[in-house]
C-alpha positions in Angstrom: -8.6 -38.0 10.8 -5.4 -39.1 9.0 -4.8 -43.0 9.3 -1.3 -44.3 9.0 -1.0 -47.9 6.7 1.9 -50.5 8.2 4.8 -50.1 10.1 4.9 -50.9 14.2 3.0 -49.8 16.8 6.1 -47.2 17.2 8.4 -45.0 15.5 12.4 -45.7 15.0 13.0 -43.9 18.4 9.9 -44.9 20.2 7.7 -42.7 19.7 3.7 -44.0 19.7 1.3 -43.7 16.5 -1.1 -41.9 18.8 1.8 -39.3 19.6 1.9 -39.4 15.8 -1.7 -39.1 15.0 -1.8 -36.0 17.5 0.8 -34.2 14.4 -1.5 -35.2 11.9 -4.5 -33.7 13.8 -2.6 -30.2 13.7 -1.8 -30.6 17.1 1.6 -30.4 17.1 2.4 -26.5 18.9 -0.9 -26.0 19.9 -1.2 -22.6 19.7 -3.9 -22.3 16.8 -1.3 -21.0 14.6 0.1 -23.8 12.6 -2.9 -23.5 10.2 -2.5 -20.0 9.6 1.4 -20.3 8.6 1.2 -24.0 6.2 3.4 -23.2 3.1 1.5 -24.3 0.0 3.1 -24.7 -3.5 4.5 -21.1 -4.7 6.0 -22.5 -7.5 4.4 -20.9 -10.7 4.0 -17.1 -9.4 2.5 -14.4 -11.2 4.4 -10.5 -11.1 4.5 -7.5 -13.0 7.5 -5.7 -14.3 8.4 -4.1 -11.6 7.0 -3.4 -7.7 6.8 0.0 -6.7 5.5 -1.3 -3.1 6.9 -3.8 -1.2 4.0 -3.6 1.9 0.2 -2.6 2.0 -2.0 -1.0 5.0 -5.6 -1.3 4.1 -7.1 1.4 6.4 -11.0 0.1 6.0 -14.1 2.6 6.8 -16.8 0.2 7.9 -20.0 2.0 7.2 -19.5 3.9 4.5 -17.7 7.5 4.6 -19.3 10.4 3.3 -17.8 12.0 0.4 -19.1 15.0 0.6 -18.2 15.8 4.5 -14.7 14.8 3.2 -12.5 14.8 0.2 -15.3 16.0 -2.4 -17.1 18.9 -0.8 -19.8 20.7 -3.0 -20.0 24.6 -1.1 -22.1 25.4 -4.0 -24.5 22.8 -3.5 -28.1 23.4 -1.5 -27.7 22.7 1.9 -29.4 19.3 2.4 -26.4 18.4 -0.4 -23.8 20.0 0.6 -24.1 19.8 4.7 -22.9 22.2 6.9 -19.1 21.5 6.7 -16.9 24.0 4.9 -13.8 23.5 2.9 -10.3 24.2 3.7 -7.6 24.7 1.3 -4.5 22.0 0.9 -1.1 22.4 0.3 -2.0 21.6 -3.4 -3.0 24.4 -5.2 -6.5 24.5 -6.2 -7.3 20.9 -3.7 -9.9 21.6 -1.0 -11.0 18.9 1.4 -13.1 19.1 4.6 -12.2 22.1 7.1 -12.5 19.1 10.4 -9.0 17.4 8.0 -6.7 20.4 8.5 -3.6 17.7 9.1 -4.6 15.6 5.7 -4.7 19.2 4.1 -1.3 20.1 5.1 -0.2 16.6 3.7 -1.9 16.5 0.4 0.9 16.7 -1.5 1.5 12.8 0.1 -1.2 10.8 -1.3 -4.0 11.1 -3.8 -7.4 11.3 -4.4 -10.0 9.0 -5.9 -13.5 11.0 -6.3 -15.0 9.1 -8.8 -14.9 5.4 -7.4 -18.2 3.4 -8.4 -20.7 0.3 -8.0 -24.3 -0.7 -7.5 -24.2 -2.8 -4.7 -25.9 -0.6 -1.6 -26.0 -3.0 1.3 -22.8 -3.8 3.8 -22.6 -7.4 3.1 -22.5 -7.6 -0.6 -20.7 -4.0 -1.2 -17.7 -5.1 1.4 -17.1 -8.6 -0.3 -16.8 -6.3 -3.7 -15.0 -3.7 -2.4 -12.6 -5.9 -0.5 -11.9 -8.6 -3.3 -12.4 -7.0 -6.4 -15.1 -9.3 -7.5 -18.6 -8.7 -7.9 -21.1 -11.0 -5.7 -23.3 -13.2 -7.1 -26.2 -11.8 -6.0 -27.3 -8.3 -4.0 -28.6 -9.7 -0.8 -27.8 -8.5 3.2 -27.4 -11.7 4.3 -24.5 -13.3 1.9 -22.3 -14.9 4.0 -18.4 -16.2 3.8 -17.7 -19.2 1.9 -14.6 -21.1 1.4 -15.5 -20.4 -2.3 -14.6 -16.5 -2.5 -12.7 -14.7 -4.2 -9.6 -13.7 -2.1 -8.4 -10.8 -0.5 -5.3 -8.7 -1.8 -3.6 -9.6 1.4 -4.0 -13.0 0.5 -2.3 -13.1 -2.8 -0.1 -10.9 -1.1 1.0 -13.6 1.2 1.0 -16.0 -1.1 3.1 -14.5 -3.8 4.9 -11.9 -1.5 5.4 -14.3 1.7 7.9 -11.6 3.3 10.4 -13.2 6.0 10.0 -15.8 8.4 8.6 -15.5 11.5 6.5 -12.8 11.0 3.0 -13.6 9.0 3.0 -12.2 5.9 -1.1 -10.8 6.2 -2.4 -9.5 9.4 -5.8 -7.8 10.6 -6.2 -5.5 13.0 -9.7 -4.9 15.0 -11.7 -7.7 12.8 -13.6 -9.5 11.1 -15.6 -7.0 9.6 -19.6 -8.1 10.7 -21.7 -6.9 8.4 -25.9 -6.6 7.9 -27.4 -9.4 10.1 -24.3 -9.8 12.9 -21.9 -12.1 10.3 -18.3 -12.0 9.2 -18.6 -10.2 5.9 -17.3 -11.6 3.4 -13.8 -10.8 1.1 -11.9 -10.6 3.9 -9.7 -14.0 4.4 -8.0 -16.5 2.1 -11.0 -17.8 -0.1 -10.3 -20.5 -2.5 -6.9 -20.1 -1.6 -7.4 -22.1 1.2 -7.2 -21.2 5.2 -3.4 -20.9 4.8 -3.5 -17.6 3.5 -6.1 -16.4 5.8 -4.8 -13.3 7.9 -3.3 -13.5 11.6 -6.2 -12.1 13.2 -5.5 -9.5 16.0 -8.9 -9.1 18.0 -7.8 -7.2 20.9 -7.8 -3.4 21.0 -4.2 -2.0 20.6 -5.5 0.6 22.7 -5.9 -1.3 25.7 -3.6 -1.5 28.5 -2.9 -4.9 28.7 -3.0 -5.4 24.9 -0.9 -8.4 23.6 -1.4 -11.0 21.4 -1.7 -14.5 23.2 -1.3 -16.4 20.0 2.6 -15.3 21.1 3.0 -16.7 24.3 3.2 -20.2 25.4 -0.3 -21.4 26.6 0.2 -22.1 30.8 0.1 -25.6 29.8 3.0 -25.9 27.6 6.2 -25.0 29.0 9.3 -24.3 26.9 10.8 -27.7 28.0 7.3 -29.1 26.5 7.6 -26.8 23.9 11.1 -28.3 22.9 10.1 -31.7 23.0 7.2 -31.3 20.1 10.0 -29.9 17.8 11.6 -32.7 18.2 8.4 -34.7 17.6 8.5 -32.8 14.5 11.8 -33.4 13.4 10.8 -37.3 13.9 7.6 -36.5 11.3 10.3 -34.8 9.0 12.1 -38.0 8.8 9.0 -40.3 8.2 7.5 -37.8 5.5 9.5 -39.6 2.5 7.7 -42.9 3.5 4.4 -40.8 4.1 4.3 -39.1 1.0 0.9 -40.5 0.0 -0.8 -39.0 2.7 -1.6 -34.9 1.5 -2.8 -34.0 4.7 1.5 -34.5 5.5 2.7 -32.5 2.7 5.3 -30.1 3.5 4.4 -29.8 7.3 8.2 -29.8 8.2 7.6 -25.6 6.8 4.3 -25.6 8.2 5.3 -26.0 11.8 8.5 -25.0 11.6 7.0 -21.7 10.3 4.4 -22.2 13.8 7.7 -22.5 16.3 9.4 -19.7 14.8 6.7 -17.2 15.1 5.8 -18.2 19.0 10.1 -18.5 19.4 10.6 -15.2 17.9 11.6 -12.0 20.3 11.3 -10.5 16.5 8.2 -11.8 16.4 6.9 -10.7 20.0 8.7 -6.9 19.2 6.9 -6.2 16.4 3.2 -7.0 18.2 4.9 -4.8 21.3 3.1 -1.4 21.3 4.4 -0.3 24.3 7.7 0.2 23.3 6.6 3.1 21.2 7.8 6.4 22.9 4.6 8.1 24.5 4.8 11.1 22.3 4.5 9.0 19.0 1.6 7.3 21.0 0.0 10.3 21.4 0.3 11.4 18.0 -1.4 8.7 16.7 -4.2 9.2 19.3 -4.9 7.0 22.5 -8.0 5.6 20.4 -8.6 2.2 19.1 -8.0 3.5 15.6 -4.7 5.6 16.3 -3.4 2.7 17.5 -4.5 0.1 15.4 -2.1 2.4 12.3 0.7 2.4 14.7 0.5 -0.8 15.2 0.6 -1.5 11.6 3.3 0.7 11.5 5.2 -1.4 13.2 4.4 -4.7 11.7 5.3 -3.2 8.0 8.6 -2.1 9.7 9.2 -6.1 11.2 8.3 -6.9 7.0 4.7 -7.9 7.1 3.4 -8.0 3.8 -0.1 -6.6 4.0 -2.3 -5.4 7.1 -5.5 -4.4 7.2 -7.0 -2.5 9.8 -10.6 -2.2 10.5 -12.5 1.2 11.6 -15.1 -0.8 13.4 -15.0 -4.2 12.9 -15.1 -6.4 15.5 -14.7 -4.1 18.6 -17.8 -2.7 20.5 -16.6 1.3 20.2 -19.6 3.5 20.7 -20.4 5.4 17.2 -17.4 4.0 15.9 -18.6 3.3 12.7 -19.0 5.6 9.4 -22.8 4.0 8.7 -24.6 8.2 9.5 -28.2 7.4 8.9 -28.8 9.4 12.1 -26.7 12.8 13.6 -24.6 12.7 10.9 -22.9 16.2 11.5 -22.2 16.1 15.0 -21.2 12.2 14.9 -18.8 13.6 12.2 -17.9 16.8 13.7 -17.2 15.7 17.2 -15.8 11.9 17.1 -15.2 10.4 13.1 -13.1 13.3 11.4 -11.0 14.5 13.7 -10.1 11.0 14.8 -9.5 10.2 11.1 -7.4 13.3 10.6 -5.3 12.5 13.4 -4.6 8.9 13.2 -4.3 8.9 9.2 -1.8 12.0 9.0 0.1 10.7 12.0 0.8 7.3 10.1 1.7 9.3 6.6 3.9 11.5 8.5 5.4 8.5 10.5 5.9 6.6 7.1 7.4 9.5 5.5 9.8 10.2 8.2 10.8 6.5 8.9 11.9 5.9 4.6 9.0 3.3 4.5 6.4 5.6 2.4 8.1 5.2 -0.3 7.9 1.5 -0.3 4.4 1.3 1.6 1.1 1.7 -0.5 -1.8 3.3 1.9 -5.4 3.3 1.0 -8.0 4.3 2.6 -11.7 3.3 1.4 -14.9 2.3 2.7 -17.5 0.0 1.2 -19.3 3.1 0.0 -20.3 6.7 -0.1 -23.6 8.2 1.2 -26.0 10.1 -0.4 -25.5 13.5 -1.9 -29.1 14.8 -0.5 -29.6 14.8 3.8 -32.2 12.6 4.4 -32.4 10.9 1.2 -33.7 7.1 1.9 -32.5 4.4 -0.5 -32.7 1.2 2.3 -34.4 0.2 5.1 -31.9 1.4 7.3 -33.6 3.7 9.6 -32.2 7.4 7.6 -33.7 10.3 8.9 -33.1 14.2 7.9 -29.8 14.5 10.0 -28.1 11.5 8.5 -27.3 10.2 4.9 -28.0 6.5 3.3 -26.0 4.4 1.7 -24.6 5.7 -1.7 -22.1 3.2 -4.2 -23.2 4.6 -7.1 -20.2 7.7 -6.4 -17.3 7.9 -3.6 -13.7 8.9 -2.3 -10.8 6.9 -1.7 -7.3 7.8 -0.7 -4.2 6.5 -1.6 -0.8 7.4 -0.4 2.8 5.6 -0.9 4.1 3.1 -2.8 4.8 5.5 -6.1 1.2 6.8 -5.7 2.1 10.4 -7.3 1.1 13.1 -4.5 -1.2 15.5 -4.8 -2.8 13.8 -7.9 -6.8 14.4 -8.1 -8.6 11.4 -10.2 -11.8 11.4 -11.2 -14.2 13.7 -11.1 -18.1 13.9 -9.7 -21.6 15.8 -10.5 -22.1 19.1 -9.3 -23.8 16.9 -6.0 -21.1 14.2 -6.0 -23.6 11.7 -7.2 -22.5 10.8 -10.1 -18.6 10.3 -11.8 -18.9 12.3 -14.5 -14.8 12.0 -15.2 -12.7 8.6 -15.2 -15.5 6.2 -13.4 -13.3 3.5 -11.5 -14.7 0.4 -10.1 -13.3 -1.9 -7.0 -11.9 -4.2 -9.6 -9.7 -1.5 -10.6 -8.9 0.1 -7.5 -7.4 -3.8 -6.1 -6.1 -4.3 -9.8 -4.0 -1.2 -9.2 -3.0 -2.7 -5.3 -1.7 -5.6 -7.1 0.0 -3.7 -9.7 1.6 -1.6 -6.8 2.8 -4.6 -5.3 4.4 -6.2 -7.9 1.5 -8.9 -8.6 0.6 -9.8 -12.3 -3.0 -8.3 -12.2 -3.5 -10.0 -15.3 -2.8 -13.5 -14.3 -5.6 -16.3 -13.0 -5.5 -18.3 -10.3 -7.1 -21.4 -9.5 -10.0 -22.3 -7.3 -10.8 -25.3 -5.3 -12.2 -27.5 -8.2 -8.9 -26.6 -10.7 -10.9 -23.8 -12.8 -8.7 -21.0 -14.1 -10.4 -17.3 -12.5 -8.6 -13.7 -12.9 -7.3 -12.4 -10.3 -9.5 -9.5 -11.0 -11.0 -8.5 -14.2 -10.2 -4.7 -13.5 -6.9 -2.7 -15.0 -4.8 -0.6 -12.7 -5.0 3.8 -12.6 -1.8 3.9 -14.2 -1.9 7.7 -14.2 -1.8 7.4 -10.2 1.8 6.7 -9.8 4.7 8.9 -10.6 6.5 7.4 -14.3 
């Protein structure tokens, strides 16, 4: 609780310490955002030479996709390797991908492959922190948990270096938190030592829906605008006290912080870009009438209003039947019939929507899980419950895709076994996959940062795929 030293029982105009006291307890709006939108120091900022990217959508697999029912398909293989899927060729010569992807394949020339992405870390918790930081865990358990001590995520330093304009946030997530092994937030995915500031804007409703909005935009029923107008005052009160308040740190800047707070839930821009229903039906429809179509067009839409970074979350905190990409079980028909074609239409439709809209250009996509799966059916390396028709975990060798932002189309990095087990060409870790993020974005990937305590860290300790991007 923040305690005020001397002075009256009142403020020049009359206002009481307690109304006072009520700012100071982040009370102020009362909409739960204030916390979310303080502006800390961003004097001192890192940056590379030059941004290809202004913008990032994070399109996160939660499970685990298969590499081998998608972008790295062995027809050679035995069967228990290579499945039962076929591939199909892609507009780029001598590029095959999964035949249940024929929109991707007519795209490839938009984005590019990763087939030779690696780790060790085979369990959700542990592999998502890495995968979505860029920095190892400390150790390879389940149950690791979120601390205020982790390393942050892209969209993090993204919003903290790239803040984008006012009132939109600069970070948003779609369909999360991420829960991982034992039914807890996994970890990577907020601010981290960074503090809660940078912590994303949360949307936990399903776009999908139809009654989705995002309350955090609306006046509770409690606080009219009338009410609403006299706390910015209150404010503007605070703003005038804060030179004789300066001791306090708990007071520091809050003029931006809430001002920041009343111009998001003030904002028709704001409440447009969160407004999925203004989409023509037709676009709706391209992008599927599913949670995960319309989690990408709502990104869409939130990169257009100039959010910074958005991830969105295929699973994540939404109860969708066999939603996720964990196959330990019915792998081929879970696949077949619900994952792929899903992921083919929702994933083209926003690369095609991107493209068509001048924002690809300036808008790096990536698409990754936490992990692969494992190049033999049936192949156990967990307790996870595999049987014969599903595949286990696999970090050791995986896919990711990467379009936008100067990635150069139709560019094929890395290259696997003859089971897609091992990289046996141009082995890239997570470090370097969110070194090359930041390098897209403009972000010094070299620079450190500082944690709670003071202590100097690298952002990440990987180096970007400079051969990725068009010179």
């Amino acid at each position: 609780m923040i305690s005020l030293r001397g002075g009256s029982a009142r403020l020049c105009d009359g206002i009481r310490r307690r109304d006072f006291l009520r700012i100071g307890a982040l009370g102020t709006i009362g909409l739960g955002l204030p916390r979310l939108l303080r502006a800390e120091d961003r004097t001192g900022r890192g940056g590379a030479s030059r941004a290809r990217a202004t913008s990032c959508i994070l399109f996160y697999l939660q499970g685990g996709q298969s590499q081998l029912e998608t972008f790295d398909m062995k027809p050679d293989a035995p069967e228990q390797v290579r499945g039962t899927f076929r591939p199909i060729a892609t507009c780029v010569p001598g590029t095959h991908i999964c035949e249940h992807l024929p929109r991707l394949a007519r795209l490839a020339d938009k984005y590019a492959l990763i087939r030779s992405m690696t780790h060790r870390f085979a369990t959700h918790n542990p592999a998502g922190y890495y995968t979505l930081s860029g920095t190892p865990p400390a150790r390879d358990q389940f149950d690791i948990r979120r601390s205020p001590d982790d390393h942050p995520n892209p969209g993090a330093l993204a919003a903290k270096h790239r803040p984008g304009p006012i009132p939109v946030p600069p970070f948003v997530q779609i369909s999360g938190p991420l829960v991982g092994d034992i039914g807890i937030p996994m970890p990577g995915q907020a601010g981290g030592f960074l503090g809660a500031s940078y912590d994303p804007f949360c949307v936990t409703l399903d776009p999908n829906e139809p009654n989705f909005g995002i309350d955090e935009l609306s006046l509770p029923p409690d606080v009219s605008p009338q009410r609403l107008e006299r706390r910015r005052r209150l404010l503007e009160v605070v703003q005038g006290e804060l030179p004789r308040l300066n001791a306090l740190p708990e007071l520091d800047r809050m003029d931006d912080y809430y001002r920041r707070a009343f111009r998001l839930v003030t904002s028709p821009e704001a409440r447009r870009a969160f407004d999925i229903g203004c989409e023509p039906p037709e676009v709706r429809d391209r992008y599927g009438r599913h949670t995960q179509g319309q989690s990408l067009l709502l990104a869409r839409r939130l990169i257009e209003a100039g959010v910074r970074f958005v991830t969105v979350y295929w699973g994540g905190a939404l109860n969708v039947p066999d939603s996720y990409w964990d196959t330990h079980t019915e792998g081929i028909p879970k696949q077949r019939d619900r994952l792929l074609p899903r992921f083919d239409q929702c994933l083209s439709a926003l690369i095609e929507d991107l493209d068509r809209r001048g924002l690809l250009e300036t808008t790096l996509v990536a698409s990754l899980g936490e992990f692969g799966r494992t190049p033999r059916m049936g192949q156990v390396t967990g307790d996870n419950g595999t049987d014969q028709t599903g595949r286990d975990h696999w970090p050791h060798c995986y896919s990711v895709l990467l379009a936008g932002g100067g990635v150069a189309g139709g560019a094929v990095i890395g290259k696997s076994d003859r089971h897609a087990a091992q990289p046996v060409e141009r082995p890239t870790a997570p470090e370097d996959l969110v070194a090359t993020i930041y390098d897209a974005l403009g972000l010094d990937w070299a620079a450190e940062v500082h944690d709670r305590l003071g202590r100097p860290l690298p952002i990440t300790r990987g180096r970007p795929l400079a051969e990725l991007f068009r010179s």
